[in-house]
Every structure is written in structure tokens, then in C-alpha cells.
N, C-alpha and C positions, 0 to 999 in steps of 0.2 A: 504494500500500500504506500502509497505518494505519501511521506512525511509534510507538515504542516510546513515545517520551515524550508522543506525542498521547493516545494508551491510558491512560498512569497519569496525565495530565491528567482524561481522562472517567471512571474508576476511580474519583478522588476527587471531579469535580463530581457526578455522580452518585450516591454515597454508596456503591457498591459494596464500595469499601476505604475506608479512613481512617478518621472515625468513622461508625458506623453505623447503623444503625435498631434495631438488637438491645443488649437491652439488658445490660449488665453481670448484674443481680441472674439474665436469664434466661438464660443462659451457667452462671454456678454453679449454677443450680436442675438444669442438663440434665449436671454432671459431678455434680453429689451424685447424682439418679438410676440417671448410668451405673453409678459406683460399685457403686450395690446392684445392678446386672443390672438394673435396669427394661426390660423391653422396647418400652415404649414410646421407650426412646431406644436399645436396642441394635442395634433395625433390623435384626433378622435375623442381630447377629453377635455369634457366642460368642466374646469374648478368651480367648486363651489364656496370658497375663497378669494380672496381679494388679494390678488398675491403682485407686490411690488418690488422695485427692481432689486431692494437693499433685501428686499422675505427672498426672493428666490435666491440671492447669493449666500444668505445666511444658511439657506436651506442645505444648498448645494456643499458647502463648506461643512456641514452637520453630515450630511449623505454619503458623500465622497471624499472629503478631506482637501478639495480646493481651498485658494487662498479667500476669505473671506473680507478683505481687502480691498475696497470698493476702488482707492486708486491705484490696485495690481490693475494693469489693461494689456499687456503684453506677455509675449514669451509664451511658453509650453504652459498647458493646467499639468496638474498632480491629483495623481488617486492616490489615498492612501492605501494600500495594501495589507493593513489589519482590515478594513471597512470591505474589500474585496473579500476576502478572508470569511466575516462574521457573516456576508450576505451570502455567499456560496456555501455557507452550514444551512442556514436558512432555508437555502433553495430546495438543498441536498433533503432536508429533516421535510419539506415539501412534499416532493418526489415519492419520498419515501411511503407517505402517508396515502398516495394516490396508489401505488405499488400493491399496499398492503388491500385497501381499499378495494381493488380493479376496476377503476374509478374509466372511465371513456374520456380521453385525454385529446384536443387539438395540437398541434406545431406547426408554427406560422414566423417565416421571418423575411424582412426587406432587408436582407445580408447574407443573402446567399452565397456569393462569391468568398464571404468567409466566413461564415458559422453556420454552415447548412451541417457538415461534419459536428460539428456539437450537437447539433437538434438531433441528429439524424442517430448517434449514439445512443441520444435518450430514449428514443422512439421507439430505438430495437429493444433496449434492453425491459420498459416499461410492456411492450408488445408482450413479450418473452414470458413476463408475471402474470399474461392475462386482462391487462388494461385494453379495452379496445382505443387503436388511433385512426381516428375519423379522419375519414378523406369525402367530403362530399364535394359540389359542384364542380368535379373535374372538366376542366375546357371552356366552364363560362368567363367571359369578357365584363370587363371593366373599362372606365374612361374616367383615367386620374389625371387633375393637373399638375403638372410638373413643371418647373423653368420653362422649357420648354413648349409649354400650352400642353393643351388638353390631347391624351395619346392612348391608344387604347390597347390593355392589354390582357393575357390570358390566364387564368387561375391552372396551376399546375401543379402534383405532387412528387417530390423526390424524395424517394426512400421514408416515406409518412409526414412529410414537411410539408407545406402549403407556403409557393413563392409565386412571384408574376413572373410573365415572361412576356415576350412583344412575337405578337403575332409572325407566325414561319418562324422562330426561332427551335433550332437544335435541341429535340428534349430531352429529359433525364442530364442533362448537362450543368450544372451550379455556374458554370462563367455563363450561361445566357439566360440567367435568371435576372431582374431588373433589381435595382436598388431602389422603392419605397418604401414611403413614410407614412402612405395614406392609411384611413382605420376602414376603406372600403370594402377591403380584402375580405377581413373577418365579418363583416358586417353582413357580407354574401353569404358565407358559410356557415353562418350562427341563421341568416333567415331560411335557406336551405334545410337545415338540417330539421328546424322548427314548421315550415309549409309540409314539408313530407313525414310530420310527425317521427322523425327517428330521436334518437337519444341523443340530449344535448352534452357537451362535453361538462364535467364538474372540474377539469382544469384545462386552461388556456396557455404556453407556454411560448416564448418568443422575444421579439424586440417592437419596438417602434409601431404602429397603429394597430398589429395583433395583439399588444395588451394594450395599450388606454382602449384602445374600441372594444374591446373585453370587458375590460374591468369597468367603463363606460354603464357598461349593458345590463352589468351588476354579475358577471361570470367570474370565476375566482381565476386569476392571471399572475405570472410570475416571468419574470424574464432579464433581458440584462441591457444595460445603459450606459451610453459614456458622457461627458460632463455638457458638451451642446445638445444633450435630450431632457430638459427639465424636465416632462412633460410626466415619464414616469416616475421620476423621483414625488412631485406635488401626489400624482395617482396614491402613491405609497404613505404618503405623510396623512392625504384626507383617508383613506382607505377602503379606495376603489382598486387599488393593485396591493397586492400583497407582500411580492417579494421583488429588490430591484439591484439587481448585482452588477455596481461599477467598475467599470474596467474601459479599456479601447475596445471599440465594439470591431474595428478593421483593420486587424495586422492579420498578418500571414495565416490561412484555417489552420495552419500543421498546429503554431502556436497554442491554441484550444486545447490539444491534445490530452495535455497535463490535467485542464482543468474536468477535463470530461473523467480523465480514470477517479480524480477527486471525488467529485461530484456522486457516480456510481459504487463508489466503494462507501462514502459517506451516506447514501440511501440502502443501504445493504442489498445492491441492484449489480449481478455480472455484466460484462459487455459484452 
């Protein structure tokens, strides 16, 4: 089993926690937005809170261990890596509970390209104990707006994960899986499953608009965050998201590795 200290040894070599690839100035860019309700960063979830720019940094600095330093504005943010740590027990003592449970579990992430291997770990190993992993509206389309305008893409499953893809795109493939933020995804898959009267999931697990539009909906959601995603950490504080594990959500999938054998060893779950 992955010792505690070997984890936040790879945590930090790897950049996951400590300082990060995310930058300071795009951290405050993503609380001024929240602030105003941009939904490009509220990811599907309405605070019920009045959350301003000095609440969300306090917040963030309580969550993650960024600087709380209203005139830090530059340079790399920092996760602390005990907080990575305490939330990945968390996750783990989660998991576990659904395991024991065989609880009908969703997986859903707008980061495919690197954490589809994490979900997809889980998927197996939760499968394995007898959780059913829902896959419903395979192939139905969505038109999310992006930078880019409005673009229309495809709901897809890899290996129990539910990602986008853009229409003709290579399937089963994680690099032509799309990067959103939108909560439309799940929102598809939560009415689906409820029009055809099947069994809803009792955990939602993932990133970015699979849990606020989750946890939104009042579904129990657990997933993981880096420090320009306020959006779950406020979900976690009001307690529409349950669990929210900070780290760099986009370094290299291999990276993950470590955290996934954690994670399943800490759920008493084989891979």
C-alpha cells in the first residue's frame, strides 16, 4: 500500500499540490467571475450565499491552502498537500460506503484527456463490488457554449465515464474527448435516467459541471478541483457537494496513478 508520506512526496514532485501550474492572476480572474454569477464558472450551481471576492478567497485559502492575500495577484497558487491528503480520505471513506452499499454510481468528467484513467479505475473497481455504473443516453447531443460560440457535441462512454466528444470524433479514444465545464452533460443523464424511470444514481462522481449540476439537483456528488474552480469548493462549504479534492486537475493522466492505488486501497476496493 502507497504510504501517506510517499503520496504527498508525489503530490509535490509532480506538481499536483504545492506550487502549481495554475496561475495566481487565473484563480482571481475565476472568483471575480464567480462573484458576478458567470456561469461559465458557476458550473451549474446557484449559491445560495452571497459570496464576495475577499468570502471566496478566504474560502479558497481555508479549502486549499492558497494564499489568502488579497494583494498576492501573481505567480503560481499553492495547494497545500495535507488538504489534498485529508480530502482524498474523505473521498476514499466515500467510495467506500457506496462499495459497501452497491449503491448505482454515475462518472462524469470534462478532463478526459487526463483523468479519464482515475474515473475509469474507480468505475472498475466499484463495478467489481457490485455497484451498478450507469451509462445512459449514449450518443445524445448537446449544444454548449464555449469561447468559441455555441458547438454541438456528443455524450459518450469510456470505460463507465461519461465525456463529450464533437461530432465524427474517434471513439473510445480520451484525447478526443472535449474539455467542458458545462452542468448540461449531467443534466441529460440525470433526466434520462428519470423519463425512463430507471434507477437514479445515489453517487455522482467527477469534476467541473458533473458535480455542481449534481449536487445542484440535490444528488450526492464528490469529485476533484483545482484552485480556478471555486465553484465546487462554495458547493462543499453550502453542502450541495460533499466531497472536493484539490489538486491540479491537468498534469500528465500517468501522474493520477499514485492517487488512484490511494484512493482504492483507502476504500478497501482492489483494482
Amino acid at each position: 500500500m502507497l504510504s501517506v508520506g510517499a503520496l504527498r512526496a508525489h503530490l509535490l514532485a509532480a506538481r499536483l499540490a504545492g506550487p502549481v501550474a495554475t496561475s495566481r492572476e487565473e484563480s482571481l480572474r475565476s472568483y471575480r467571475l464567480f462573484e458576478a454569477r458567470d456561469p461559465r464558472v458557476t458550473l451549474g450551481l446557484d449559491p445560495e450565499w452571497a459570496w464576495g471576492h475577499r468570502d471566496l478567497l478566504a474560502l479558497m485559502a481555508d479549502k486549499c491552502g492558497v494564499s489568502g492575500d488579497p494583494g498576492h495577484r501573481t505567480g503560481h497558487d499553492v495547494i497545500d498537500p495535507e488538504r489534498t491528503l485529508a480530502a482524498l480520505d474523505a473521498f476514499a471513506e466515500r467510495l467506500g460506503r457506496a462499495a459497501d452499499s452497491r449503491s448505482p454510481v454515475l462518472f462524469g468528467t470534462g478532463h478526459p484527456h487526463r483523468l479519464l484513467g482515475f474515473y475509469a479505475a474507480l468505475a472498475d473497481a466499484l463495478s467489481a463490488v457490485g455497484c451498478p455504473v450507469l451509462t445512459p443516453a449514449q450518443g445524445r447531443s448537446i449544444d454548449i457554449t464555449t469561447r468559441f460560440g455555441l458547438r454541438t457535441y456528443n455524450l459518450d462512454y469510456d470505460q463507465g465515464v461519461a465525456l463529450m466528444r464533437e461530432p465524427g470524433a474517434y471513439p473510445a479514444r480520451s484525447e478526443t474527448g472535449a474539455h467542458t465545464h458545462s452542468p448540461l452533460p449531467v443534466r441529460l443523464v440525470l433526466g434520462a435516467l428519470s423519463e425512463a424511470g430507471e434507477p437514479l444514481p445515489e453517487l455522482v462522481i467527477g469534476d467541473h459541471g458533473w458535480v455542481c449540476g449534481a449536487g445542484q439537483l440535490g444528488f450526492d456528488a464528490i469529485g476533484l478541483a483545482d484552485t480556478n474552480d471555486p465553484a465546487l469548493f462554495v458547493g462543499e462549504a453550502e453542502g450541495q457537494v460533499s466531497v472536493v479534492v484539490p489538486l491540479d486537475d491537468a498534469v500528465r493522466s500517468d501522474y493520477y496513478r499514485p492517487l488512484t492505488r490511494y484512493v482504492l486501497n483507502r476504500a478497501c476496493l482492489s483494482q
